[in-house]
C-alpha positions as CSV (number, residue, x, y, z in Angstrom):
1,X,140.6,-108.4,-188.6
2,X,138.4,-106.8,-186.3
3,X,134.4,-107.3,-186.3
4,X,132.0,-104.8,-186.8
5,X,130.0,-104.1,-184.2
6,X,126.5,-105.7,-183.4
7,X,123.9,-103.7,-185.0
8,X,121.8,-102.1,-182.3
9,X,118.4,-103.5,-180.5
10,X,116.2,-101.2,-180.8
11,X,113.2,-102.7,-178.2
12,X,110.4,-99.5,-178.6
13,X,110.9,-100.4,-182.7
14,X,110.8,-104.4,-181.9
15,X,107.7,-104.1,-180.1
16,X,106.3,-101.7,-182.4
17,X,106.7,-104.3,-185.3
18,X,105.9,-106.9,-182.9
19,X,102.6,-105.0,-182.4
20,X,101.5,-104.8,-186.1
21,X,102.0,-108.7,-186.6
22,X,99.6,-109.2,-183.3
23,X,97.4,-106.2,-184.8
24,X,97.3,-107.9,-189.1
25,X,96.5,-111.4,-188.0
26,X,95.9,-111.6,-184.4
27,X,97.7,-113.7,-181.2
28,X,97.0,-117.3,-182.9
29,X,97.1,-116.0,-186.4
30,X,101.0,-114.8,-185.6
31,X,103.2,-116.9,-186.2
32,X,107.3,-117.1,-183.9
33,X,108.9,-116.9,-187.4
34,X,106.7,-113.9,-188.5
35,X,107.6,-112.2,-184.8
36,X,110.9,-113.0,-184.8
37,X,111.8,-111.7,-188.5
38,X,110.3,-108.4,-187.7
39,X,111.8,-107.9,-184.4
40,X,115.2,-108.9,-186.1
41,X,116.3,-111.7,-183.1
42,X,115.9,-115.8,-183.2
43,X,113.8,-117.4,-180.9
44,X,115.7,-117.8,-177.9
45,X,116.4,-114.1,-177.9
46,X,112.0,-114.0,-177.7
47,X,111.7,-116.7,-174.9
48,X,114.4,-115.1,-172.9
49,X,112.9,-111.3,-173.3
50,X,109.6,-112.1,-173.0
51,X,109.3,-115.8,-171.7
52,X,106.4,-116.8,-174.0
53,X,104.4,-115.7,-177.1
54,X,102.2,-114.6,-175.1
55,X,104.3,-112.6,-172.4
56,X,105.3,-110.5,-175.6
57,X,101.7,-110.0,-176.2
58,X,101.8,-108.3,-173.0
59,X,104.1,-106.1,-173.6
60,X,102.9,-105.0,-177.1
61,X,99.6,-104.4,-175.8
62,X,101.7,-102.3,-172.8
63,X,103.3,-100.0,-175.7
64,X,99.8,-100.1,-177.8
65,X,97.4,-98.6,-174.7
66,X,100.1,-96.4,-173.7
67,X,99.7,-94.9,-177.0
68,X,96.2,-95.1,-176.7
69,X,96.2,-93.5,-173.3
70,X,97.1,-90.6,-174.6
71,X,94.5,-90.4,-177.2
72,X,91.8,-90.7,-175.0
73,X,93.0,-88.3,-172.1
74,X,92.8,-85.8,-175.1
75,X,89.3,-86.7,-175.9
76,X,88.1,-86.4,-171.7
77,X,89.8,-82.9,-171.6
78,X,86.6,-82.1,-173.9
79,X,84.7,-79.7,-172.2
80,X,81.0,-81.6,-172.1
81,X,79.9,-85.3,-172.1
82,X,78.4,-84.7,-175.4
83,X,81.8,-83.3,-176.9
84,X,83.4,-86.1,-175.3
85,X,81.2,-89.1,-176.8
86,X,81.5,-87.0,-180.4
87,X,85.6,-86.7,-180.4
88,X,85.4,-90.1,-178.9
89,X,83.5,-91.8,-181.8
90,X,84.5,-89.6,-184.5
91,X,88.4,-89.8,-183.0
92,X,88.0,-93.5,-184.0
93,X,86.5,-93.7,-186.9
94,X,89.7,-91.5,-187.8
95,X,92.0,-93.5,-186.2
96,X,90.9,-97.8,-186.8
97,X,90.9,-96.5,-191.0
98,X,94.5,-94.7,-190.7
99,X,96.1,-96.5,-193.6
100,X,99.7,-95.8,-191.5
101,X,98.7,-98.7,-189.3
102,X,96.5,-101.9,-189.8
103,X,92.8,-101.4,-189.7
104,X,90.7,-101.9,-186.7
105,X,91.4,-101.9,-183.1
106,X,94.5,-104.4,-181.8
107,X,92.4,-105.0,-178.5
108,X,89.3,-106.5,-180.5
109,X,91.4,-107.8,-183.5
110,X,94.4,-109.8,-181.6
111,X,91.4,-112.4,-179.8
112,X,89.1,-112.7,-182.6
113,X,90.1,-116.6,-183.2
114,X,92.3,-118.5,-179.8
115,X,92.3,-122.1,-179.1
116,X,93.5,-124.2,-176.5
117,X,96.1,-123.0,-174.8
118,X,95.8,-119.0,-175.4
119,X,92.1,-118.9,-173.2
120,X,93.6,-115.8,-171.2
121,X,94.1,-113.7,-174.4
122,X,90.8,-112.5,-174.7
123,X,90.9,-111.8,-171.5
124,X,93.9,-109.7,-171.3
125,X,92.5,-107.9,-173.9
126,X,88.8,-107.3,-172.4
127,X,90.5,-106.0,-169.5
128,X,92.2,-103.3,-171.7
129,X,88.9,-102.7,-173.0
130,X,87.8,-102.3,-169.6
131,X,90.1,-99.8,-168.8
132,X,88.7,-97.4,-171.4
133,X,85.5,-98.1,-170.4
134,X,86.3,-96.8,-166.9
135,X,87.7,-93.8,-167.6
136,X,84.5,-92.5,-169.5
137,X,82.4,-93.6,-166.5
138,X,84.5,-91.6,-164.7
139,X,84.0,-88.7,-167.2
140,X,80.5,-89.1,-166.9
141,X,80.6,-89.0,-162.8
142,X,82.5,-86.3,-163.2
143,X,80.0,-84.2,-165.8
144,X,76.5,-85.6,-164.1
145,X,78.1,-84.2,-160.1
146,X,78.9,-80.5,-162.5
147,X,75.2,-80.7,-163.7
148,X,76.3,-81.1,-167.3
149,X,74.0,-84.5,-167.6
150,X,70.7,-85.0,-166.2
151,X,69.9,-86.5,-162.8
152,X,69.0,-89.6,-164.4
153,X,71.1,-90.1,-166.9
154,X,73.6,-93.4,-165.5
155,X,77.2,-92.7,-165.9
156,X,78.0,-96.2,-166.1
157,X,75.7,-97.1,-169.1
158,X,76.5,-94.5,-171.3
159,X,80.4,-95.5,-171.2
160,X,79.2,-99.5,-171.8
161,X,77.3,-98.2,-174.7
162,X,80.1,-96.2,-176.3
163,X,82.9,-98.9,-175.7
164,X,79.9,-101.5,-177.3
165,X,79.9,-98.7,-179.9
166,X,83.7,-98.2,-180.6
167,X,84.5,-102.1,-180.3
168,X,81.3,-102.7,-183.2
169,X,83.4,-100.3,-184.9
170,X,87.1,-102.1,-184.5
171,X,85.1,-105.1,-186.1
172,X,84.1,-103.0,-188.9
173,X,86.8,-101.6,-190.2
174,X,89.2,-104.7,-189.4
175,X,86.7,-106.2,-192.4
176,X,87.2,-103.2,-194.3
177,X,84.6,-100.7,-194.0
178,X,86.3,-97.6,-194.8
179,X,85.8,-93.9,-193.0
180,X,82.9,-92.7,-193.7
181,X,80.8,-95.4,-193.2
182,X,82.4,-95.4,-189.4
183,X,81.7,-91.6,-189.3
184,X,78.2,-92.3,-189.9
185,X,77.9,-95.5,-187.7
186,X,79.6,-92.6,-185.1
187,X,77.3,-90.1,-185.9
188,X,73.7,-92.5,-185.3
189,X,75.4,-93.5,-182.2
190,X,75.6,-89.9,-181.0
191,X,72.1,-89.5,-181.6
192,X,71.3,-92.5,-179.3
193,X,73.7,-90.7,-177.1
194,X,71.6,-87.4,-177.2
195,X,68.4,-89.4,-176.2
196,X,69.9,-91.2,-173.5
197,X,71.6,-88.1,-171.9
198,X,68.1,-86.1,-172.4
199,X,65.4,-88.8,-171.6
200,X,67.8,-90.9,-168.8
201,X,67.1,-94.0,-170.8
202,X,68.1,-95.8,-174.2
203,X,65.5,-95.4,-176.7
204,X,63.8,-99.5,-176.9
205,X,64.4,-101.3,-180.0
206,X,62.0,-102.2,-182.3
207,X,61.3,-105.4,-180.6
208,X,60.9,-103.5,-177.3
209,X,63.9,-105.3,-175.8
């Protein structure tokens, strides 16, 4: 009799389940057996696609900020700084409470908690983070050399405060604080924005730090 035919991998959908498992309970919170069940292969099949737990990592977080990518070259077509920072913060608030995908950010939530052994994880993922962070600067270059920010305002500064901003928010909602609490942790942190672009210089704390 002859056998059916093997069902199909489907790699994009692998990693995409793969992804959610790294996102729900991050890198030392997922477990081979939980990664392999979703992805539908065994264990050798991992190792020998991705060489380690952590080599799939990689190339979840690959597929996750080439996703992201796209969301945030939306948000720097925006025609000011100030529109940017608002479809920025308000874009994830929207997005880390989307109750199609877990809550939170996967680049904040996926190196919470890692022990010996996974040191360079939160790494990895602080260098994604870094990528973000370095195309606002360049936003901000970009709208300060146009005249659209002041003189004084520091390109650099204002994209370190909003990826501060967004990753305080990935905590958040990761712990469950829901929408509009994020749109109005988003909306405070546009008015710091406002200052900062105006004045050239964060408003001081309370202890004057």
């Amino acid at each position: 009799m002859a056998m059916g035919r093997p069902r199909a991998f489907d790699a994009d959908k692998a990693l995409d389940e793969a992804m959610e498992v790294f996102w729900r309970h991050g890198y030392e919170g997922a477990t081979i057996a939980q990664l392999t069940d979703v992805m539908g292969i065994n264990p050798p099949s991992l190792y020998a696609a991705f060489g380690s737990k952590e080599g799939l990592l990689r190339a979840a977080l690959d597929r996750y900020t080439a996703k992201r990518a796209a969301f945030l070259t939306e948000i720097l077509r925006a025609p000011t700084a100030r529109a940017v920072a608002e479809k920025l913060l308000m874009g994830i608030a929207d997005v880390q409470t989307d109750p199609t995908h877990p809550p939170g950010c996967l680049l904040v939530q996926g190196g919470l908690a890692c022990g010996t052994g996974s040191e360079n994880v939160p790494f990895e993922l602080a260098s994604r983070r870094a990528e973000t962070e370095d195309r606002l600067r360049e936003r901000f270059e970009q709208a300060k050399a146009e005249g659209d920010l002041t003189a004084t305002a520091d390109p650099a500064a204002l994209a370190r405060y909003l990826s501060a901003v967004t990753v305080g928010m990935g905590v958040m909602a990761s712990s469950g604080a829901g929408r509009d609490e994020l749109r109005e942790i988003a909306s405070l942190s546009l008015k710091a924005f406002d200052q900062r672009t105006a004045a050239g210089r964060m408003p001081a704390t309370e202890s004057g730090a």
